[in-house]
TORPA-744617 format. One line per field, with one value per residue (C-alpha): residue number from 1; residue in one letter; chain; x, y, z. Coordinates in steps of 0.02 Angstrom, whole numbers, plus 50000, padded with zeros to 5 digits. Layout:
% TORPA-744617
lumpa	[NUM | ...]
firo	[a | ...]
drendo	[A | ...]
east	[X | ...]
north	[Y | ...]
up	[Z | ...]
END
This chain:
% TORPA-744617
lumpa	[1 | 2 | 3 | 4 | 5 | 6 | 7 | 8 | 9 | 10 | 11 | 12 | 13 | 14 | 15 | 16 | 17 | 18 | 19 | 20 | 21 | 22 | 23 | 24 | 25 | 26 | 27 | 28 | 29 | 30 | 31 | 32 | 33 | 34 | 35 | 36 | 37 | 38 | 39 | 40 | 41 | 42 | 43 | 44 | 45 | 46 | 47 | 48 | 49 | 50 | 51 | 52 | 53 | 54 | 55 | 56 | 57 | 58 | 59 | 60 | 61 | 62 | 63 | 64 | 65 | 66 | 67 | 68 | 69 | 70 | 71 | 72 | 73 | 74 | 75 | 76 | 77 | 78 | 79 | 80 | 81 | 82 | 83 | 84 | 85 | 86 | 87 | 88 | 89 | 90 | 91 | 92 | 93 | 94 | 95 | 96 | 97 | 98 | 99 | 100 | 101 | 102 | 103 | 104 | 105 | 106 | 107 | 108 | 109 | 110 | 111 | 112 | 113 | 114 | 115 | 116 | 117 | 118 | 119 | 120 | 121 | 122 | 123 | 124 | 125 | 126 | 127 | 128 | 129 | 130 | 131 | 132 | 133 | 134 | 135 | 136 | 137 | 138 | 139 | 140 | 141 | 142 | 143 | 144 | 145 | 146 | 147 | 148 | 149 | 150 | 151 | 152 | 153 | 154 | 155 | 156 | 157 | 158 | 159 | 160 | 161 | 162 | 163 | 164 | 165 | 166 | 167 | 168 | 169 | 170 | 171 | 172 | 173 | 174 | 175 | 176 | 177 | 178 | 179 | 180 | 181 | 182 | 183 | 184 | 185 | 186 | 187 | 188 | 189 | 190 | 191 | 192 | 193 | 194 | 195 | 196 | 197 | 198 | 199 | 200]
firo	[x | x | x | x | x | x | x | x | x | x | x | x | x | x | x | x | x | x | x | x | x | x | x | x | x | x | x | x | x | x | x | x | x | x | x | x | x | x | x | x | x | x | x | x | x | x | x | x | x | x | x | x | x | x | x | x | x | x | x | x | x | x | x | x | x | x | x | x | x | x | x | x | x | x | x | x | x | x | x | x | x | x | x | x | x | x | x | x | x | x | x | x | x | x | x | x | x | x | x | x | x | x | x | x | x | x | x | x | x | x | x | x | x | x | x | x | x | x | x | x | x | x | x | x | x | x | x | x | x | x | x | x | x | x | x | x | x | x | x | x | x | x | x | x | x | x | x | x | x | x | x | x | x | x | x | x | x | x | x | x | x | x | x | x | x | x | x | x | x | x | x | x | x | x | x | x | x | x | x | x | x | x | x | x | x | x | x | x | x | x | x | x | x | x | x | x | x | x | x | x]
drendo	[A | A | A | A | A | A | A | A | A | A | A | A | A | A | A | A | A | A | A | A | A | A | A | A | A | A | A | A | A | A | A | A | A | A | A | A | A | A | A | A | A | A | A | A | A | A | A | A | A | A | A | A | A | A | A | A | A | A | A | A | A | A | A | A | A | A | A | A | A | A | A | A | A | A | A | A | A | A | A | A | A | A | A | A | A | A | A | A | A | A | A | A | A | A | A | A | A | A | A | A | A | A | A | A | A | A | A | A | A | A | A | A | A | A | A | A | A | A | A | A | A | A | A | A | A | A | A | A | A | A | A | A | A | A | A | A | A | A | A | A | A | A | A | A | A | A | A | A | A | A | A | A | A | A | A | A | A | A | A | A | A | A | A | A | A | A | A | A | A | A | A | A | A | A | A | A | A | A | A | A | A | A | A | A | A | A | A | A | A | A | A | A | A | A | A | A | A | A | A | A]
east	[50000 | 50080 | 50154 | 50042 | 50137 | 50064 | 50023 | 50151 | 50298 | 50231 | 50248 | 50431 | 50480 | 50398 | 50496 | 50663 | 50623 | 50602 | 50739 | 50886 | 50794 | 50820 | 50997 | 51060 | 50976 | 51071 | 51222 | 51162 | 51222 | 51377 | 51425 | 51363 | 51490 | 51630 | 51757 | 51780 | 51940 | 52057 | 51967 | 52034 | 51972 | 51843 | 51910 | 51886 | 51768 | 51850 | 51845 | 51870 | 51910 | 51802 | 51834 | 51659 | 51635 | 51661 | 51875 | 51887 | 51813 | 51824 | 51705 | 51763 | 51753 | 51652 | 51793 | 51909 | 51752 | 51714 | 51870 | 51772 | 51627 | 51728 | 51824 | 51656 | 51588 | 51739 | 51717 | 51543 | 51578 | 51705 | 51578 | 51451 | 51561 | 51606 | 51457 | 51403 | 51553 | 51505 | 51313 | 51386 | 51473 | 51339 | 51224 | 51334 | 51360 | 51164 | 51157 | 51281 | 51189 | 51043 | 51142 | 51168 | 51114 | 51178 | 51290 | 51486 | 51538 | 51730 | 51711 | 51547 | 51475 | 51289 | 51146 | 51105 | 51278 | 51463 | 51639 | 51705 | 51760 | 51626 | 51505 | 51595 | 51596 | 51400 | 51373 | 51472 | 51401 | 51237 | 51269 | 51338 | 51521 | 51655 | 51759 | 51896 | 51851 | 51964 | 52022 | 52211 | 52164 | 52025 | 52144 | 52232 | 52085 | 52035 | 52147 | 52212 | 52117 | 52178 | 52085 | 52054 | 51978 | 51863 | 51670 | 51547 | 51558 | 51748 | 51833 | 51916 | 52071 | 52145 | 52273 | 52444 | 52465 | 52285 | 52155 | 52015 | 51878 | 51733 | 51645 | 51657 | 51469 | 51543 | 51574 | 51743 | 51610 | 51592 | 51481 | 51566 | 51550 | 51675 | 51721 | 51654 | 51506 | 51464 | 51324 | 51348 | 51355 | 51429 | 51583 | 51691 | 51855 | 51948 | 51900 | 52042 | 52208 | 52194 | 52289 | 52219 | 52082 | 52018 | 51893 | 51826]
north	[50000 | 50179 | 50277 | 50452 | 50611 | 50704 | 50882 | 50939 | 50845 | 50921 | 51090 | 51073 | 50989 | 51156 | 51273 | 51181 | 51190 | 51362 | 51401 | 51300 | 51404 | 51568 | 51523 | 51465 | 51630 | 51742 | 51673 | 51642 | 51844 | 51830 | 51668 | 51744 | 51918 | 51820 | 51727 | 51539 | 51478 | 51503 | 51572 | 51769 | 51906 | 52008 | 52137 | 52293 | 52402 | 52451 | 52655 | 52748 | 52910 | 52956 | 53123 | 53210 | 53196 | 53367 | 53341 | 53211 | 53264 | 53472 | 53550 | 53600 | 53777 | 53794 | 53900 | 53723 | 53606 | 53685 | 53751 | 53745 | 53829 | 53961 | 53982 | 53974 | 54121 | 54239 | 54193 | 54242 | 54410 | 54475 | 54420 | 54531 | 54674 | 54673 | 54660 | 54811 | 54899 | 54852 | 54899 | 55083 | 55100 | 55060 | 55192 | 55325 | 55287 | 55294 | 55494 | 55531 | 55467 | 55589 | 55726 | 55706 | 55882 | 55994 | 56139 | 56128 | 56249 | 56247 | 56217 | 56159 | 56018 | 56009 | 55994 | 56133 | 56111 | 56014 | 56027 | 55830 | 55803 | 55904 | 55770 | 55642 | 55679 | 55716 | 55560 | 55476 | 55559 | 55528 | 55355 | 55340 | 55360 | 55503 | 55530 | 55683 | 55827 | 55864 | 55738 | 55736 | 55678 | 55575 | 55477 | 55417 | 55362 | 55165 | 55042 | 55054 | 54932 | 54912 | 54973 | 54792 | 54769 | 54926 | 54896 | 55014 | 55138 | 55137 | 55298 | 55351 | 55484 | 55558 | 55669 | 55682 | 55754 | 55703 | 55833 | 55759 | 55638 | 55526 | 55372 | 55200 | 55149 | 55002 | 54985 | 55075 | 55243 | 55381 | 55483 | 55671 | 55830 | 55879 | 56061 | 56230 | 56249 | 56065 | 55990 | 55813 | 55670 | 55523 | 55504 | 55358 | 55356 | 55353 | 55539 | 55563 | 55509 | 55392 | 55393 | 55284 | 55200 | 55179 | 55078 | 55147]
up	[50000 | 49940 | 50084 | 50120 | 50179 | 50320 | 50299 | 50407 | 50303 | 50136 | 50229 | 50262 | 50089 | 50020 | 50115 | 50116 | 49905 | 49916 | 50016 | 49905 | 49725 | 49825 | 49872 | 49684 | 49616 | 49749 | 49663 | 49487 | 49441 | 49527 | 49449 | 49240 | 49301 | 49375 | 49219 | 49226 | 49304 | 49189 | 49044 | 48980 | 49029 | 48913 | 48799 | 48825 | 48712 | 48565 | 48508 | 48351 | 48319 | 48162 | 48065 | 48018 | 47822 | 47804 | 47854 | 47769 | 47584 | 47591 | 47470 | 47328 | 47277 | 47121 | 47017 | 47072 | 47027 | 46861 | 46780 | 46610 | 46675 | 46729 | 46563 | 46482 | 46588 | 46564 | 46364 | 46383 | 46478 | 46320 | 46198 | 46295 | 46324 | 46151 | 46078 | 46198 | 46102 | 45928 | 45993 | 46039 | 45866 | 45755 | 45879 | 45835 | 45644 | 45627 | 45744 | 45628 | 45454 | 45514 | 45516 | 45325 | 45254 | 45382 | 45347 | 45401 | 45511 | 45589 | 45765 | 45769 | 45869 | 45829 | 45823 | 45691 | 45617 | 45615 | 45586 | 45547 | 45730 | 45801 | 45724 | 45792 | 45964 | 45949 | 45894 | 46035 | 46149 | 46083 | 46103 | 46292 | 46231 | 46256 | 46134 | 46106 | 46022 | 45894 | 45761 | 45804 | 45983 | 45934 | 45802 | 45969 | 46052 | 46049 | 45946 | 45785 | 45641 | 45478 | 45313 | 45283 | 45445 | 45455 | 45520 | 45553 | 45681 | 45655 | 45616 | 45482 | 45460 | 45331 | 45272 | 45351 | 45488 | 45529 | 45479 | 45441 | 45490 | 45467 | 45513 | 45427 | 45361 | 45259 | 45042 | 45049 | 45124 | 45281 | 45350 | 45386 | 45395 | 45252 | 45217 | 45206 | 45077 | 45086 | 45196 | 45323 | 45206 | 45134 | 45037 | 44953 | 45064 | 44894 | 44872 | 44986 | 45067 | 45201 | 45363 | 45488 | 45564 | 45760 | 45843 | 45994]
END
């Protein structure tokens, strides 16, 4: 016949249970910290010293980045500027076409009536440029161009020393105010020695 346990028995196999789980899990956290006999140590946490992005790859400038881009802005900033200049040129060589009919008069400067560098300098002026006033000081002003190379606008001298002058309108032709007795107009340049030419 089985043997029965009395109530008070059970009672103490409970509690001496109980007691023995609480005293391995007093221990338990002690024994996962604490290294086998024997075994190494742990390592310690390895560190790195990491640069930010920005020390490592520096920006690049733009002018560095884009050395073409840069050429192809300073190319575009002559073309502009020149083609400002040639703008100015042709501006003056049409003032001074409208002027064709009005009387020469030495030292004149317009609007009723011109000497050659008198209408000139009007029609500089008329188009945002300065220009000197007489023709001996305006034949130094700008750079020189060669007869071959003349456009409109340019100007024209003639005679030597320099005492005349007129403005290129293209087909061998200028615009001036000529002499005494004749109006503003236009003339072949083979009517009379050429000198030099300027573009300003």
């Amino acid at each position: 016949m089985p043997q029965r346990h009395t109530v008070p028995a059970v009672r103490v196999a409970v509690v001496a249970t109980t007691a023995a789980a609480a005293a391995v899990l007093s221990v338990l956290p002690a024994a996962i910290a604490a290294p086998a006999p024997g075994a190494p140590a742990p390592a310690a946490p390895v560190t790195r010293d990491v640069a930010p992005a920005a020390n490592v790859l520096p920006a690049a400038s733009p002018a560095a980045a884009h050395p073409a881009a840069q050429n192809a802005a300073a190319a575009a900033g002559a073309a502009s500027a020149a083609g400002q200049a040639a703008a100015t040129r042709t501006s003056a060589m049409s003032t001074a076409m409208a002027q064709v009919g009005k009387p020469y008069s030495w030292g004149a400067s317009g609007p009723s009536s011109f000497d050659c560098s008198g209408l000139i300098s009007y029609a500089f002026e008329k188009a945002g440029k300065d220009v000197p006033r007489t023709s001996r000081a305006q034949a130094s002003a700008g750079t020189e161009v060669s007869k071959s190379e003349l456009r409109p606008g340019d100007l024209v001298f003639f005679y030597k020393p320099v005492s005349h002058v007129g403005i290129y309108v293209g087909g061998d032709r200028i615009v001036h105010a000529s002499t005494s007795g004749e109006p503003v107009k236009v003339s072949d340049m083979a009517s009379m020695p050429f000198n030099s030419a300027r573009r300003v």
